[in-house]
C-alpha positions in Angstrom: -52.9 -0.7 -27.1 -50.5 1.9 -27.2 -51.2 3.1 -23.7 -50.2 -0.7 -22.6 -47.0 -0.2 -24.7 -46.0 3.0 -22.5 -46.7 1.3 -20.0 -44.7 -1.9 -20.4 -41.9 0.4 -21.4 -42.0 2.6 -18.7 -41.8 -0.8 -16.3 -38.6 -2.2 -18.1 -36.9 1.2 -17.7 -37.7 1.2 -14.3 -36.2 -2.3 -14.1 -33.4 -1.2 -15.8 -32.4 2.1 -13.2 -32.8 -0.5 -10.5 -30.6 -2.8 -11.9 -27.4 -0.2 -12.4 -28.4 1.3 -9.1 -24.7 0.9 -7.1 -24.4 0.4 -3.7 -23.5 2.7 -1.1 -19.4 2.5 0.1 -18.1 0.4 2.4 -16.0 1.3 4.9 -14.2 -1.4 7.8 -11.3 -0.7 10.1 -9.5 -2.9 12.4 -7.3 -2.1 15.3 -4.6 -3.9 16.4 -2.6 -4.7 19.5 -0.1 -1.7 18.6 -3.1 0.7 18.2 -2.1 3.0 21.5 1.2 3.3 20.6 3.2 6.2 18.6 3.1 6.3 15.5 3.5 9.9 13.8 6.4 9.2 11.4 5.7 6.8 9.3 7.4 4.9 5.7 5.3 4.4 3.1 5.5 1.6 0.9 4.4 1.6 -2.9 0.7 0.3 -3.5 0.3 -2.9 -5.3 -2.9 -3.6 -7.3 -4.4 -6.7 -8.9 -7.4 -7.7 -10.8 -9.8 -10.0 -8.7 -13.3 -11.5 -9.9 -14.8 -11.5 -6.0 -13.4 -8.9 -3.3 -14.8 -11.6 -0.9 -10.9 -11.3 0.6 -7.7 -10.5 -0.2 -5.6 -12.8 -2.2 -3.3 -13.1 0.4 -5.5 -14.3 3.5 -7.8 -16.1 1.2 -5.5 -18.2 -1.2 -2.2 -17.2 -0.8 -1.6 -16.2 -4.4 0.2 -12.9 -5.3 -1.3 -10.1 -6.8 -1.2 -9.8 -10.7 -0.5 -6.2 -11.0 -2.7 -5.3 -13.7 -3.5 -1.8 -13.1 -1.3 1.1 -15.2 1.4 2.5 -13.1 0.3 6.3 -13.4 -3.0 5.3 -11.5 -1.2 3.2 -8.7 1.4 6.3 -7.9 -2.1 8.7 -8.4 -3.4 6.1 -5.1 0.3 6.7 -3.4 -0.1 10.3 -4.0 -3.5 10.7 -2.5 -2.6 8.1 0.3 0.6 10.4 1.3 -1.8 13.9 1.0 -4.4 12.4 3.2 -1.9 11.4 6.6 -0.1 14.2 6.0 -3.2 16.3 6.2 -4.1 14.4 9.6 -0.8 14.9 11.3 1.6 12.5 9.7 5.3 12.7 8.5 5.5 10.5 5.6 8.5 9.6 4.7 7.9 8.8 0.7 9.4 5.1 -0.4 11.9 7.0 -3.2 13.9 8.5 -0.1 13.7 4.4 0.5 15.2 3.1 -2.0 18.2 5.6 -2.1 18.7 4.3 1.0 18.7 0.8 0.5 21.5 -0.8 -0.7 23.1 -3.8 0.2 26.1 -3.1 2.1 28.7 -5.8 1.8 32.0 -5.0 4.3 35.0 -6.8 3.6 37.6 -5.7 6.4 40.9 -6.8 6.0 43.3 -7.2 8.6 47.0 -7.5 8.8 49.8 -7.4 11.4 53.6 -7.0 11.0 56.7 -7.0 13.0 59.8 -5.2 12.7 62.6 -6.2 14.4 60.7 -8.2 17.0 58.7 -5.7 17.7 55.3 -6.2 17.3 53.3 -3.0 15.3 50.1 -2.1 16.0 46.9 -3.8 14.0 45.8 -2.0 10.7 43.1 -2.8 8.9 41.0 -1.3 5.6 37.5 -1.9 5.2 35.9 -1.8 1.2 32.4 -1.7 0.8 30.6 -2.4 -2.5 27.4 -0.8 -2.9 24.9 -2.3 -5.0 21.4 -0.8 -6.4 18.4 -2.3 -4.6 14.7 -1.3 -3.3 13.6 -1.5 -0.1 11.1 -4.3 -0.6 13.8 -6.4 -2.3 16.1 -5.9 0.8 17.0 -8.6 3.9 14.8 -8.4 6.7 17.4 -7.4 8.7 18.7 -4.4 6.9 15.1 -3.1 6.1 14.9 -3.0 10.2 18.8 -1.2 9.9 17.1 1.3 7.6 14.1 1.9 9.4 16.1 2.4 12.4 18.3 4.8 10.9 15.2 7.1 9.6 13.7 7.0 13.1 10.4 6.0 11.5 7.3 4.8 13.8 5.4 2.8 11.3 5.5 1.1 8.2 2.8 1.9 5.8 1.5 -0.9 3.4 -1.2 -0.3 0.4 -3.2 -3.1 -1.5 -5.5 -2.4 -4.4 -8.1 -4.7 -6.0 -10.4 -4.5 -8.7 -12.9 -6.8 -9.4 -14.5 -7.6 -13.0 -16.9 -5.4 -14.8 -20.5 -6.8 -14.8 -23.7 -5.9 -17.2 -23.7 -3.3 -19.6 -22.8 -0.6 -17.5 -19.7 -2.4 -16.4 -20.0 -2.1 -12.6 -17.2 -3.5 -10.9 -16.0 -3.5 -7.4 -12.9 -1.0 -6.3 -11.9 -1.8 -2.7 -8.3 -0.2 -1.4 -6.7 -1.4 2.2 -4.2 0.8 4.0 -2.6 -0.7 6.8 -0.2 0.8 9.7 2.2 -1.5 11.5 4.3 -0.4 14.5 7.9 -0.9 13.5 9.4 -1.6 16.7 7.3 -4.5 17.5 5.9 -5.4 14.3 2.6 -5.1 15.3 -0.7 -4.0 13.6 -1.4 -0.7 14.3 -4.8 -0.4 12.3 -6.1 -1.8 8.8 -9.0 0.8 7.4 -10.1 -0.7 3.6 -13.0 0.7 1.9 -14.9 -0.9 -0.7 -16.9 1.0 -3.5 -19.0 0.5 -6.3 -18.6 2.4 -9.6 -19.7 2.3 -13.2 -20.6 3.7 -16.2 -17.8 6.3 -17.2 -16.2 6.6 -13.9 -12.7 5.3 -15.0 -10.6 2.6 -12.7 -8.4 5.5 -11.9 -11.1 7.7 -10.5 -12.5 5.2 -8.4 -8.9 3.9 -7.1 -8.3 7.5 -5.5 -11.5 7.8 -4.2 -11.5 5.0 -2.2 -7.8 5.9 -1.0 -9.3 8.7 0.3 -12.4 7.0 1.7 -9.9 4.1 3.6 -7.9 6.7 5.1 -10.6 8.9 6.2 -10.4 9.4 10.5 -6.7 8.1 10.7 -4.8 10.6 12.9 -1.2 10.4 14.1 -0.6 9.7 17.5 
């Protein structure tokens, strides 16, 4: 009887290891029509993160719905830190987003002009120009005057990160971390290459861990052209 007990207990503790057993990373890249072109100096955007219950697709190409950033803002910048250390590591200038938003401010010109004559004589045009500068990011900025700014830094590519989570399951609270970097040419507008890696974690590895690690896992082969 107590042979049958060690038995049935070694079998459920078997089941048990197999059932917290994670799956290996997941790694998919996707080149673009811009993916000959140069692209060595480069702007990167702030990561967003959200909290997902499937990582079957992003929000935005599945529904359309924003991402709910839910993730605390020390582990998103660790995620921009280890995405900027990686290119730069594999031939990259990146050019980080607070040099961004210094430089993007809306720029409203008012120019004035006024003529004059003096005894018939007609003086040349003057003119003053004021410009008010007010406080914006880059993200928040027109269209046209992130191209202006872009332009100005002589950057070849724009630099987007995306974060998701996805909910903790069983008692050892495995949960899906899958990060996206993606590389558009900034003349054309064109994909360059999107590399996202998915991974499994659980037990004590914290969200934080796991969000680096698979920045560093979506980046991984990316060189500069």
């Amino acid at each position: 009887m107590r042979a049958r007990s060690i038995m049935l207990l070694a079998l459920l503790l078997g089941v048990a290891c197999s059932s917290v057993e994670l799956l290996p990373d997941r790694v998919r890249v996707r080149t673009g029509p811009a993916a000959g072109t140069k692209t060595r100096k480069v702007v990167a955007l702030p990561a967003t993160c959200g909290a997902l219950s499937t990582l079957a697709g992003s929000p935005s190409e599945s529904t359309g719905n924003p991402l709910t950033s839910e993730c605390a803002p020390p582990d998103v910048e660790g995620v921009d830190g280890s995405v900027r250390a990686a290119l730069e590591f594999q031939g990259f200038q990146v050019i980080d987003s607070e040099q961004l938003n210094a430089t993007s401010r809306e720029r409203i010109e008012k120019i004035e002009t006024s003529r004059s004559v003096s005894q018939g004589v007609r003086s040349p045009e003057s003119w003053s120009r004021e410009v008010e500068r007010r406080g914006a990011t880059f993200v928040e900025a027109p269209p046209s005057l992130q191209r202006s700014i872009l332009q100005e830094l002589g950057a070849d590519g724009l630099l987007s990160t995306r974060i998701w989570i996805g909910a903790a399951t069983g008692l050892s609270a495995r949960r899906a971390v899958e990060v996206q970097v993606r590389l558009l040419h900034v003349p054309s507008g064109k994909l360059v290459w999107a590399r996202r890696c998915t991974l499994e974690v659980g037990g004590l590895i914290t969200d934080a861990v796991a969000m680096e690690r698979a920045a560093r896992c979506a980046t991984r082969g990316a060189t500069a052209r």
